[in-house]
MARBA-3410 file (N, C-alpha, C, O; in Angstrom, 1 decimal):
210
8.8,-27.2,-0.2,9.5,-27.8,-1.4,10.1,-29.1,-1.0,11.0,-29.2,-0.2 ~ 9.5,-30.2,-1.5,10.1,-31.7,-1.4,11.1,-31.9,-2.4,10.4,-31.9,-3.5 ~ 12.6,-32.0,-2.8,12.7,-32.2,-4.5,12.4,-31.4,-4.9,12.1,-30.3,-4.4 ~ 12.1,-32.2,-6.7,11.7,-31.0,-7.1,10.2,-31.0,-7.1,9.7,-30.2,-7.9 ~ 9.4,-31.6,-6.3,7.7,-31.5,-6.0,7.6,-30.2,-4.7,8.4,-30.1,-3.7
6.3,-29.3,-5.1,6.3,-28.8,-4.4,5.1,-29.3,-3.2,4.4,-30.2,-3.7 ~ 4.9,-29.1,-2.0,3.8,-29.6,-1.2,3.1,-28.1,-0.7,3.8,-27.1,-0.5 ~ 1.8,-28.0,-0.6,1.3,-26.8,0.8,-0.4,-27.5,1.1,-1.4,-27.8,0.6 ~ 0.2,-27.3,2.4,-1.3,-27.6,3.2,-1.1,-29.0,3.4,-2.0,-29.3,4.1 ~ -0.2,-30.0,3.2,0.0,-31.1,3.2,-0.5,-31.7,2.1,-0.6,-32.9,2.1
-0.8,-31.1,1.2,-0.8,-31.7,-0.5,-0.1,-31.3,-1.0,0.2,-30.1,-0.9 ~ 0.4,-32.5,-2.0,1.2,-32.6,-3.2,0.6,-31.8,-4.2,-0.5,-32.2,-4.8 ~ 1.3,-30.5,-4.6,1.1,-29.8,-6.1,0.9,-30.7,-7.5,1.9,-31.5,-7.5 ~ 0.3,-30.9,-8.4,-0.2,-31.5,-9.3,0.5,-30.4,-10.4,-0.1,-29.4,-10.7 ~ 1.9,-30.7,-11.0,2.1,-29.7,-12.1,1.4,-29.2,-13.5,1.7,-28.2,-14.2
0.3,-30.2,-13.6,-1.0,-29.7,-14.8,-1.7,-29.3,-14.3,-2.7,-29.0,-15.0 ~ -1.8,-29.0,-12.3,-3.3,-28.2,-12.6,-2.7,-27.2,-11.1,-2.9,-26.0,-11.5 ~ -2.2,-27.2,-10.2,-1.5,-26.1,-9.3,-0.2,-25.7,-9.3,0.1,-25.3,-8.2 ~ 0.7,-25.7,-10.2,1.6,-24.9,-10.4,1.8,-24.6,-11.7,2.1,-25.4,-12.5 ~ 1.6,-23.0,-11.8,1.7,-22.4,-13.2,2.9,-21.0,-13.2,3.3,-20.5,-12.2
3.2,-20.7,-14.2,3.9,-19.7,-14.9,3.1,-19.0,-15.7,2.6,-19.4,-16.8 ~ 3.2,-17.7,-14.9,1.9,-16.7,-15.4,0.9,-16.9,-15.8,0.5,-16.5,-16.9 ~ 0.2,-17.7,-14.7,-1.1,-18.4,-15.2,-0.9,-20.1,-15.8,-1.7,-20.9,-15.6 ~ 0.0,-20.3,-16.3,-0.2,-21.2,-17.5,0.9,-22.3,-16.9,2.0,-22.1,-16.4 ~ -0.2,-24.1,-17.1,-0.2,-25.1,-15.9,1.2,-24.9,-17.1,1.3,-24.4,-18.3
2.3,-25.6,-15.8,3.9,-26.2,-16.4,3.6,-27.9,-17.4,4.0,-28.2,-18.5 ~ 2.9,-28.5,-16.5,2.8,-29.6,-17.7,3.6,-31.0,-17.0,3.4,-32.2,-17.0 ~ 4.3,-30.3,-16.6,5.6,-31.6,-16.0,6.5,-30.5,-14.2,6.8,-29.3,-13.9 ~ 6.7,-31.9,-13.6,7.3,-30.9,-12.4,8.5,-30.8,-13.1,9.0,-31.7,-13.7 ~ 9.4,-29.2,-12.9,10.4,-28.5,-13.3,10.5,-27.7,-12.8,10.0,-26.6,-12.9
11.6,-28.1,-11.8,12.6,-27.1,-10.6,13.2,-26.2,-11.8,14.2,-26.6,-12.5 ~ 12.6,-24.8,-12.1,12.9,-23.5,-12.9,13.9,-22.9,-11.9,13.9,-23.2,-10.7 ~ 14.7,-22.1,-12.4,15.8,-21.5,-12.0,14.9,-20.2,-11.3,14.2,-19.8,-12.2 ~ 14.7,-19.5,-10.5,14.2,-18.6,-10.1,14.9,-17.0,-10.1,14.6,-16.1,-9.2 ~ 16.0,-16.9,-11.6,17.1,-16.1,-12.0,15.8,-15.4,-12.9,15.6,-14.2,-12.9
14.8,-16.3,-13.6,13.9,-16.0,-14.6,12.7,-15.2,-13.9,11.8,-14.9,-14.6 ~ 12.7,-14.9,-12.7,11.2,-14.8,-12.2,11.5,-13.4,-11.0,12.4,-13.1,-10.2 ~ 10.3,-12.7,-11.4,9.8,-11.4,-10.3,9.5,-11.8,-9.3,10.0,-11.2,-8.4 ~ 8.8,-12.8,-9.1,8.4,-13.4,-7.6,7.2,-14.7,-7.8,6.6,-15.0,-8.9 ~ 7.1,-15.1,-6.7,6.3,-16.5,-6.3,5.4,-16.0,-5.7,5.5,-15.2,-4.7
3.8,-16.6,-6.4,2.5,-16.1,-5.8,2.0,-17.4,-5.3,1.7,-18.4,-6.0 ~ 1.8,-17.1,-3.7,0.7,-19.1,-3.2,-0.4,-19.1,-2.6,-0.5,-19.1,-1.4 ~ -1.3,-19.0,-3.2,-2.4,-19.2,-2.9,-2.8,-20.5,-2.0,-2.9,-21.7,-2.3 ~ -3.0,-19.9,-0.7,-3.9,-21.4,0.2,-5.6,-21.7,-0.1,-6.5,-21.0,-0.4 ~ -5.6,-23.0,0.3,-6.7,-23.4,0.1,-7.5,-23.9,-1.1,-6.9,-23.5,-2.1
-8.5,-24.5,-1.5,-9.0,-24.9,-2.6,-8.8,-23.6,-3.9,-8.9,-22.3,-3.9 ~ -8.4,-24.4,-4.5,-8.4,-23.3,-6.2,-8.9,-23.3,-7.3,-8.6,-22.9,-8.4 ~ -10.2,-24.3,-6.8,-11.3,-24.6,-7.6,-11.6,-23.0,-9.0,-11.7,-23.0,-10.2 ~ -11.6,-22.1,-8.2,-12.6,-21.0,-9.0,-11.0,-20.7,-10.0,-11.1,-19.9,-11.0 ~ -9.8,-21.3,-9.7,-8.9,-20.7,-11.1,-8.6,-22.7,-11.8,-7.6,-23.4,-11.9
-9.9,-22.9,-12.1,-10.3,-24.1,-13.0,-10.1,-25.3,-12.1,-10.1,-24.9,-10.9 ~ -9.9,-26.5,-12.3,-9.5,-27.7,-11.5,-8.1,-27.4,-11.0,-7.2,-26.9,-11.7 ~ -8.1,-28.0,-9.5,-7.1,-27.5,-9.2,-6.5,-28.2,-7.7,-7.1,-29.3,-7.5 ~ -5.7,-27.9,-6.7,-5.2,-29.3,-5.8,-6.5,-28.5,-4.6,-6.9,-27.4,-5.0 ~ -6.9,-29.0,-3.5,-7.6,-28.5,-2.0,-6.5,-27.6,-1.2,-6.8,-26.8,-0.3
-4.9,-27.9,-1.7,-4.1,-27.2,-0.9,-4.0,-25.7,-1.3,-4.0,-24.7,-0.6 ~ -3.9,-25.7,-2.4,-3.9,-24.1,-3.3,-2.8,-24.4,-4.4,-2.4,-25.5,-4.8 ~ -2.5,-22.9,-5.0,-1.7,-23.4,-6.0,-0.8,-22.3,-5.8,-0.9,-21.3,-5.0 ~ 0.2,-22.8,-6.7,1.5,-21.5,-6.9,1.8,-20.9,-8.2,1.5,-21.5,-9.2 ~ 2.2,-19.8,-8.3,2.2,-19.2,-9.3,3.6,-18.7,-10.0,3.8,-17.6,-9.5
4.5,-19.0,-10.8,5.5,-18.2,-11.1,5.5,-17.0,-12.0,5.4,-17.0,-13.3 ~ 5.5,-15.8,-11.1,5.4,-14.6,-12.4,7.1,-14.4,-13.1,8.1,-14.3,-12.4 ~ 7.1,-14.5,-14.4,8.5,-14.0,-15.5,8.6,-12.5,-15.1,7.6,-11.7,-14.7 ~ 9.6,-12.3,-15.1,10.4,-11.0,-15.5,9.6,-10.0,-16.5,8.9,-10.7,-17.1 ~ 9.5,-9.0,-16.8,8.4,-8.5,-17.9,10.0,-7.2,-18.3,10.9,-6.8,-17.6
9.7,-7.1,-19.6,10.9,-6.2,-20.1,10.1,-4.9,-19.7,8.9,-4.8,-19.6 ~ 10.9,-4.0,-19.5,10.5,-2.2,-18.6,10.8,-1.4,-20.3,11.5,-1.6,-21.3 ~ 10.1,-0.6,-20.0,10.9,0.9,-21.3,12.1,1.4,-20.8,12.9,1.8,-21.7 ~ 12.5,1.5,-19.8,14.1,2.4,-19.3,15.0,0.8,-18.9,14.7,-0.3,-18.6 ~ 16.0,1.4,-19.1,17.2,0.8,-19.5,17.7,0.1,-18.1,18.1,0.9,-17.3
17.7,-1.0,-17.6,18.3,-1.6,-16.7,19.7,-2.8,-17.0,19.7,-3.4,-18.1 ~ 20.3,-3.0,-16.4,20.7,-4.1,-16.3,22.0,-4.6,-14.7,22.7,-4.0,-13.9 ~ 21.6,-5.8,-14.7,22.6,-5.4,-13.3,23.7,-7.3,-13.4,23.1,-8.2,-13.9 ~ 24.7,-7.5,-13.1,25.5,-8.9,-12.9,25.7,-9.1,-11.3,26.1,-8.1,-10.8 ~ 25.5,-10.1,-10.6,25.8,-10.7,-9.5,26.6,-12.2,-9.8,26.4,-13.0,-10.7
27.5,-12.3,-8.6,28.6,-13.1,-8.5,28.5,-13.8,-7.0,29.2,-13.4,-6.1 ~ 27.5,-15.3,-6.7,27.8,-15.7,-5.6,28.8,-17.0,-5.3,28.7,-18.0,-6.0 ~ 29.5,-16.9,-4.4,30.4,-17.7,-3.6,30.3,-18.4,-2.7,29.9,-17.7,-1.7 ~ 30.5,-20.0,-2.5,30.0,-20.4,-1.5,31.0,-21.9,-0.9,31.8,-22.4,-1.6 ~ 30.8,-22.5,0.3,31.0,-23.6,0.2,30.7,-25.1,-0.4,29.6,-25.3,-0.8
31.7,-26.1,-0.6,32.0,-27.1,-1.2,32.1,-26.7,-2.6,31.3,-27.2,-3.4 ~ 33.2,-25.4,-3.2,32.7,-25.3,-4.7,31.7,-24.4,-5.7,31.5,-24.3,-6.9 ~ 31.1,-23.9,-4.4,29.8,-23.6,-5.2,29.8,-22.1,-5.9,30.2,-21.0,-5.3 ~ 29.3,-22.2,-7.3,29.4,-21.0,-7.7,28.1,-20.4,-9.2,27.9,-20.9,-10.3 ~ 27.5,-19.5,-8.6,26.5,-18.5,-8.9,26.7,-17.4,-9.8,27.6,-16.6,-9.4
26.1,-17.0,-11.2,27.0,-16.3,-11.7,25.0,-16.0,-11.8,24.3,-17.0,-11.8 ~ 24.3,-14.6,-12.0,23.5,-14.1,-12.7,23.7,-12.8,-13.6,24.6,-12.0,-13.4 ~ 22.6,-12.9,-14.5,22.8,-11.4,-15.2,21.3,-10.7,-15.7,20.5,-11.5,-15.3 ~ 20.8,-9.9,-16.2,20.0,-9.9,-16.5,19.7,-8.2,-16.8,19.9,-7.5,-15.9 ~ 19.3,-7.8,-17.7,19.2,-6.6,-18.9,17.9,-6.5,-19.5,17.2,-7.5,-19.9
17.5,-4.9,-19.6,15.7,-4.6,-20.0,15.8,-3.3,-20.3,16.4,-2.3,-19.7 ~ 15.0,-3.4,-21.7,15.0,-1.8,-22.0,14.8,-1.9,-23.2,14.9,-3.0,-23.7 ~ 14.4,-0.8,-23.7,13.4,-0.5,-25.0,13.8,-0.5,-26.2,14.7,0.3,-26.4 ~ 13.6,-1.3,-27.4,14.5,-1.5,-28.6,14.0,-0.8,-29.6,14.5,-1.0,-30.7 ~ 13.2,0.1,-29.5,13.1,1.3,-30.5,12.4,2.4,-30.2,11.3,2.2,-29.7
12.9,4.0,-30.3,12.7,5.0,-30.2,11.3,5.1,-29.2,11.0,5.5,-28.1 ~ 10.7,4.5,-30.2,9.1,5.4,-29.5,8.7,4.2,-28.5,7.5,4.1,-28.2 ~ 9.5,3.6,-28.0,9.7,2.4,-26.5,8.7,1.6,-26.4,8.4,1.0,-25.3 ~ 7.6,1.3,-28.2,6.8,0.2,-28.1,7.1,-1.0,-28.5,6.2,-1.8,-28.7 ~ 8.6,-1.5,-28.6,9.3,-2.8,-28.7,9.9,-2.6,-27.4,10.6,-1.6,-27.1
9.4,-4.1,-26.5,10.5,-3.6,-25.4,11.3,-5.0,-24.9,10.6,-6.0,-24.7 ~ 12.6,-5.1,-24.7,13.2,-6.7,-24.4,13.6,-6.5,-23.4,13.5,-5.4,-22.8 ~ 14.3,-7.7,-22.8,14.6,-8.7,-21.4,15.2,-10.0,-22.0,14.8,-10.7,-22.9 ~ 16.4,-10.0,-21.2,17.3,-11.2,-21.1,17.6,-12.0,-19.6,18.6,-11.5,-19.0 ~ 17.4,-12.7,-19.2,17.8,-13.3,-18.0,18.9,-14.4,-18.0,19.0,-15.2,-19.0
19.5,-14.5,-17.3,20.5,-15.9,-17.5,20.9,-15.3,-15.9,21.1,-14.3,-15.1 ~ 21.0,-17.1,-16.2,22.3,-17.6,-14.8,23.0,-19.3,-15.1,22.8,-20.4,-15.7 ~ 23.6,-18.7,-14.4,24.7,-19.9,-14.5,25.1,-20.6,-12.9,25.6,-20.0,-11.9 ~ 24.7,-22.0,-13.0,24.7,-22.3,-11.3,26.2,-23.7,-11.1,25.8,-24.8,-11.6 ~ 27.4,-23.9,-10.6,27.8,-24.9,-10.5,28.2,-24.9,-8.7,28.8,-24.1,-8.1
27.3,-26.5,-8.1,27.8,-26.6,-6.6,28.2,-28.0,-6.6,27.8,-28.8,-7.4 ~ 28.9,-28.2,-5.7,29.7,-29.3,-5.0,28.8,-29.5,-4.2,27.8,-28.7,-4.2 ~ 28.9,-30.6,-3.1,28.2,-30.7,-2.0,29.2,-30.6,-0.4,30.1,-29.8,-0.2 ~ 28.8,-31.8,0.7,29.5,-32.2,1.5,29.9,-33.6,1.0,31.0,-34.1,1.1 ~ 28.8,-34.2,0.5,29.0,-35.4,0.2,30.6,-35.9,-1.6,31.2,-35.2,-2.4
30.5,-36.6,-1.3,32.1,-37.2,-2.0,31.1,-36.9,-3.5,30.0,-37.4,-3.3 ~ 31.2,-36.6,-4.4,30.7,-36.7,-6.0,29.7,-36.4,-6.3,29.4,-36.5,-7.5 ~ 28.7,-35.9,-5.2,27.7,-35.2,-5.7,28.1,-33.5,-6.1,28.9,-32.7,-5.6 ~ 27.2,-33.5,-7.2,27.4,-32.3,-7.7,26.1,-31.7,-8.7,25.1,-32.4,-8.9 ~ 26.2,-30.4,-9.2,25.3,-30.2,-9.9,25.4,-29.1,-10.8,26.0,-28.2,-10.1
25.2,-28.6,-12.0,25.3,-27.8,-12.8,24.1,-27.3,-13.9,23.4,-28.1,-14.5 ~ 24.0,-25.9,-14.0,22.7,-26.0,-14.5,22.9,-24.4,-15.1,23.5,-23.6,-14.4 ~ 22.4,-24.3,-16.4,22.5,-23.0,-17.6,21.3,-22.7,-17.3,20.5,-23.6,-16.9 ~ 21.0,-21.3,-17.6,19.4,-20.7,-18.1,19.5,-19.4,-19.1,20.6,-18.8,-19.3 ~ 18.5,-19.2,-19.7,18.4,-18.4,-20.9,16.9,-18.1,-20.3,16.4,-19.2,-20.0
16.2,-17.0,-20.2,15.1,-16.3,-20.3,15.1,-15.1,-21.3,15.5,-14.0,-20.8 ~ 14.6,-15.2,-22.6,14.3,-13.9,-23.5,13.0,-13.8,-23.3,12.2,-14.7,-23.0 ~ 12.8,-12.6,-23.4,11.1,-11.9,-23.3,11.1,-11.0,-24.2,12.1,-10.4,-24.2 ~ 9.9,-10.6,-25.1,9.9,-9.4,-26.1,8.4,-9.0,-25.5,7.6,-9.7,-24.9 ~ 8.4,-7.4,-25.8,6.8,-7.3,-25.5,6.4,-6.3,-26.4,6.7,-5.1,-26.1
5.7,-6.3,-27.8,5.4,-5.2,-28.4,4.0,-4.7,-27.5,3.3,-5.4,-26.8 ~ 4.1,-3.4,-27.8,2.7,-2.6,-27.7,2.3,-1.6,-29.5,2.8,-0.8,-30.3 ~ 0.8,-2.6,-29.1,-0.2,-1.8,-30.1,-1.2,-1.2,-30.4,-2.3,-1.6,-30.6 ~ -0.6,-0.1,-30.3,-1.5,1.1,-30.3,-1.6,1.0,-28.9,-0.8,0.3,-28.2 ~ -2.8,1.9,-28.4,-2.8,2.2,-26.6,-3.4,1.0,-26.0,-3.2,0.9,-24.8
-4.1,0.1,-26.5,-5.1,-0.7,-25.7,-4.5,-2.2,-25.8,-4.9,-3.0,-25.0 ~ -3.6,-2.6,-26.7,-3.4,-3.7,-27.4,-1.4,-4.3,-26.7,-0.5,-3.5,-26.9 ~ -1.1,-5.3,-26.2,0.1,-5.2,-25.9,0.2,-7.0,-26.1,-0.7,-7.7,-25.7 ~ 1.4,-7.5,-26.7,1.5,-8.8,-27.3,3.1,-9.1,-26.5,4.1,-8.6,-26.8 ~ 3.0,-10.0,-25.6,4.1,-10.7,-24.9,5.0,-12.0,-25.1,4.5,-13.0,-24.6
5.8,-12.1,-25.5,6.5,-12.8,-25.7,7.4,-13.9,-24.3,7.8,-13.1,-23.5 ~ 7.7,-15.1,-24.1,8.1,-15.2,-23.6,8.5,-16.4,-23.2,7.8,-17.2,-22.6 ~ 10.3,-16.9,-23.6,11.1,-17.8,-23.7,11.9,-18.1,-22.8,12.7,-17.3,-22.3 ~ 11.9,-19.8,-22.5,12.5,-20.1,-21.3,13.8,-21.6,-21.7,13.3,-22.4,-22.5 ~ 14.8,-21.7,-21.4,15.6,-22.7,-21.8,16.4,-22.8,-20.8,16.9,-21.7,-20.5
16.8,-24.1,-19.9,17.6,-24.2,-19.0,17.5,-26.1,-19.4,16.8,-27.0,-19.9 ~ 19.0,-25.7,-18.6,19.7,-27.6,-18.8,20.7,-27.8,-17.7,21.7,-27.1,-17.6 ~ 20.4,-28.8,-16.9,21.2,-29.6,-15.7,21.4,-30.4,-15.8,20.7,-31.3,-16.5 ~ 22.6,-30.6,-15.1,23.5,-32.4,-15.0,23.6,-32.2,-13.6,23.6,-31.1,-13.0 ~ 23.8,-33.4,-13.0,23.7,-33.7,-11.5,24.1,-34.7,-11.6,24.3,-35.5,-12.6
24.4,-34.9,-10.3,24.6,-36.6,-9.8,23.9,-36.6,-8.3,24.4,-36.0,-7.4 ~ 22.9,-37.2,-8.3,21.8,-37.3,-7.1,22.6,-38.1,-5.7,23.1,-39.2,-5.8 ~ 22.5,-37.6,-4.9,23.1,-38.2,-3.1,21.7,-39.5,-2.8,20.6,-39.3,-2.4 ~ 22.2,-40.6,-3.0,21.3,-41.1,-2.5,21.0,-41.5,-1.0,20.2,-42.4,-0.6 ~ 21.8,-40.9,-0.4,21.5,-40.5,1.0,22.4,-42.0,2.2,23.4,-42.6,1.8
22.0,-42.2,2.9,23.0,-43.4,4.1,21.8,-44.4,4.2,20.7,-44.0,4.5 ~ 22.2,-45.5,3.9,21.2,-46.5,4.2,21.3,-46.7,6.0,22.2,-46.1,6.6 ~ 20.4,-47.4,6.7,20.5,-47.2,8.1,20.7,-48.8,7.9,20.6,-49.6,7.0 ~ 21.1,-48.7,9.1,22.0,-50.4,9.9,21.1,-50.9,10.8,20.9,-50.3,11.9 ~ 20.5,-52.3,10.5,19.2,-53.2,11.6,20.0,-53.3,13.0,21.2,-53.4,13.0
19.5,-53.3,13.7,20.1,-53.9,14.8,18.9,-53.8,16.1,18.4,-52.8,16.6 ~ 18.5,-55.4,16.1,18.2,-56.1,16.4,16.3,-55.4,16.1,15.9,-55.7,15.0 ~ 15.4,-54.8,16.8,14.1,-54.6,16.2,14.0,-52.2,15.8,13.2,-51.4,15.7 ~ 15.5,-52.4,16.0,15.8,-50.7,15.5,16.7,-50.9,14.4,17.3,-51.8,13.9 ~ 16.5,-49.3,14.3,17.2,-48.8,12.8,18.5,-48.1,13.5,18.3,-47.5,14.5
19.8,-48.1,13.0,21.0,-47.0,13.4,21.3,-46.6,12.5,21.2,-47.4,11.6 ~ 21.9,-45.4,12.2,22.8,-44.6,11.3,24.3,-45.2,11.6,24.9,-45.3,12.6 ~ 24.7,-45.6,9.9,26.2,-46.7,10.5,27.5,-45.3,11.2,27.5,-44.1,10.9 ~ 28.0,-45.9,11.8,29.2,-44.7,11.9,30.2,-44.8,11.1,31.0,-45.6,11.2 ~ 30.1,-43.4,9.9,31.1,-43.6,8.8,30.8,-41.9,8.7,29.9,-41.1,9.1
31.6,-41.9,8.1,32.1,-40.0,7.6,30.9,-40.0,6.3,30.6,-40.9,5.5 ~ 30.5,-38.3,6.8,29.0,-37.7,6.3,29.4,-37.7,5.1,28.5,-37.7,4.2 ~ 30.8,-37.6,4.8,31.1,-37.2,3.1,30.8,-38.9,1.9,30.9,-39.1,0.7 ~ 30.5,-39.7,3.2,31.1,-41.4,2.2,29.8,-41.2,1.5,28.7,-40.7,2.0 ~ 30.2,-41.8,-0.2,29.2,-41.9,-1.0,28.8,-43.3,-1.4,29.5,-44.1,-2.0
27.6,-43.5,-0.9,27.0,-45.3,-1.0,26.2,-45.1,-2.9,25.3,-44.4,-3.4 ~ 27.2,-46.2,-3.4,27.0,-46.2,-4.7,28.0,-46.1,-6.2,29.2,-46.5,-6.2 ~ 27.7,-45.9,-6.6,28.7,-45.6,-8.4,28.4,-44.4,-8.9,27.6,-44.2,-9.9 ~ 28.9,-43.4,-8.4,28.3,-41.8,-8.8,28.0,-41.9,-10.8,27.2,-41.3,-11.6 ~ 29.0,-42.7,-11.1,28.8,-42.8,-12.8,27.7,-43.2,-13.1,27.0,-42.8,-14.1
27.3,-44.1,-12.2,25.9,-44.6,-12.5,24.3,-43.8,-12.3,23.2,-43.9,-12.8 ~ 24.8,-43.1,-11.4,23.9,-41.5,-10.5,23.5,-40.5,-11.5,22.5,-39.7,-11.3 ~ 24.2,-40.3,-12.6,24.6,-39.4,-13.8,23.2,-39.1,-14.0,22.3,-40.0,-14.2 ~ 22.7,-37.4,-14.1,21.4,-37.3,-14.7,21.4,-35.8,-15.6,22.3,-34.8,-15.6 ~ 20.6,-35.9,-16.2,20.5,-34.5,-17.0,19.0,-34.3,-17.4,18.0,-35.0,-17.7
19.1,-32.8,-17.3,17.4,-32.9,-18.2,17.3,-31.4,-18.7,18.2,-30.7,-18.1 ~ 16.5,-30.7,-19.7,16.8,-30.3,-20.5,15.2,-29.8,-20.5,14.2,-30.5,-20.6 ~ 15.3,-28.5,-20.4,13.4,-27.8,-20.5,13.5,-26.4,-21.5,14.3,-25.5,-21.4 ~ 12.3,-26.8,-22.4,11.8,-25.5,-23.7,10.7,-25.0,-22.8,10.2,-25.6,-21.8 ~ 10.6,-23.7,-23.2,9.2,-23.0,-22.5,8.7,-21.6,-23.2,9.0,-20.5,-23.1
8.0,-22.3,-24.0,7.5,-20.8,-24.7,5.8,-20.4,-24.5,4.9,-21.1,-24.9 ~ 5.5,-19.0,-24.0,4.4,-18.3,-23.5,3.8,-17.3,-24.6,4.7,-16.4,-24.6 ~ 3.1,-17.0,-25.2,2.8,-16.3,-25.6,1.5,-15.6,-25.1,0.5,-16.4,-25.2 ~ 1.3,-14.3,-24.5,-0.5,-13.5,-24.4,-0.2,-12.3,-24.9,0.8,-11.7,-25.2 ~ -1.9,-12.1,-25.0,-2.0,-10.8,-26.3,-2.9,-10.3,-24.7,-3.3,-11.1,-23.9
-3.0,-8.9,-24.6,-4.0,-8.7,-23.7,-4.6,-7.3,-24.7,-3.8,-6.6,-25.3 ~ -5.7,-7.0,-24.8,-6.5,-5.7,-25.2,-7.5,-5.6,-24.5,-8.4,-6.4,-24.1 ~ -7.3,-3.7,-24.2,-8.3,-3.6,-23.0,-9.3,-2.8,-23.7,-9.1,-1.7,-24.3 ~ -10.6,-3.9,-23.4,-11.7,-3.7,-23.9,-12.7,-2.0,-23.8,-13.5,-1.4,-24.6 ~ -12.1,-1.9,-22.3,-12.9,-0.8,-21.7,-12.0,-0.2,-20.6,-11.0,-0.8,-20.4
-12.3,1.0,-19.7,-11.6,1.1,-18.6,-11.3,-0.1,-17.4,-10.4,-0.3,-16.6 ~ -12.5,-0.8,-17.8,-13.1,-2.1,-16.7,-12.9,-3.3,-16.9,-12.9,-4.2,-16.0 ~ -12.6,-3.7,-18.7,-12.6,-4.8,-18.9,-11.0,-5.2,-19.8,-10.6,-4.4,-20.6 ~ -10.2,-6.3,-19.6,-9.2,-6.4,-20.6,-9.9,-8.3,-20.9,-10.4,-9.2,-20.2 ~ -9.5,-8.1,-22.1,-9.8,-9.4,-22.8,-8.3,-10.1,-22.9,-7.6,-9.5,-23.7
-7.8,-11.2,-22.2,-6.7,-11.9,-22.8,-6.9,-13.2,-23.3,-7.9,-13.9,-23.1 ~ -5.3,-13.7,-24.6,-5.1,-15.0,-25.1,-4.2,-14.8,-25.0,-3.4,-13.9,-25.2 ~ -4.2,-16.5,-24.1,-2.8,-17.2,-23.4,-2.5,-18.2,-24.2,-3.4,-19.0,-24.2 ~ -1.3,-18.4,-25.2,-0.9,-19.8,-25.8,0.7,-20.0,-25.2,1.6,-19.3,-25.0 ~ 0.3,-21.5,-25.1,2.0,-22.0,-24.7,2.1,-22.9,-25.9,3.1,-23.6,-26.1
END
């Protein structure tokens, strides 16, 4: 992880064609909250055969999928310079015969740093619906909304002296800059929809629209 670019193999990830969410390319690089996700799949090496794709491999973000039985669980993390972690996330069947089934995800992230005014804050919202139709037929739903503000560290300029570089001697916390001017925000929609029907014991037919 460089930023918010990912690298493997010593290539840079291409967000339209090696890093997707459940399959499906992101479009733009977007550090996703990982409050929304089951797990990270990486494939090394060329990924030609899952369409055009980077020589390094690609990554995969799988969503959360709503369950038929009833879960839900809240986590509360604590940390240094400020920092504070709130997740939640709830799944379980919205009618009797457990073929509507939902999922809520959220978290809430605010950290301080070491540095003097850097900081960072950031909401998420993951809803998922999944009907099932009939035995072969199952239609997924799947919504993503998160929003950050930050103020970016633009890190210590180094000091010439004479045909070398030095690190000036000043406290790790000093901020080089106008943090007002540092100010950023950005703001991501994500909506997934697939239908999958299984054709045969052998075969499922899916449509993926974002």
């Amino acid at each position: 992880l460089r930023g918010e670019f990912l690298t493997l193999r010593g290539q840079l990830l291409e967000s339209d064609r090696a890093i997707r969410s459940d399959g499906f390319a992101l479009g733009s690089n977007v550090a996703f909250d990982l409050a929304a996700f089951e797990r990270v799949e990486v494939l090394k090496g060329p990924s030609g055969f899952y369409g055009q794709g980077s020589i390094g491999g690609f990554v995969n973000f799988v969503r959360k999928k709503p369950k038929a039985e009833f879960e839900a669980s809240v986590s509360q993390q604590v940390a240094s310079f400020d920092t504070y972690r709130t997740e939640a996330d709830i799944t379980g069947a919205l009618t009797e015969n457990k073929n509507l089934r939902g999922r809520m995800s959220a978290a809430y992230d605010n950290a301080g740093s070491y540095v003097d005014f850097v900081k960072s804050e950031r909401s998420m919202l993951a809803p998922s619906l999944e009907a099932r139709i009939g035995d072969r037929t199952r239609v997924l739903l799947n919504l993503l909304y998160q929003e950050e503000e930050f103020v970016f560290n633009p890190g210590v300029p180094l000091r010439e002296v004479g045909e070398f570089s030095e690190i000036p001697n000043i406290p790790r916390s000093f901020y080089f800059g106008n943090p007002d001017d540092e100010k950023s925000d950005t703001a991501v929609y994500n909506a997934t929809l697939r239908i999958d029907h299984e054709l045969s014991d052998r075969w499922l037919g899916s449509l993926l629209l974002q």
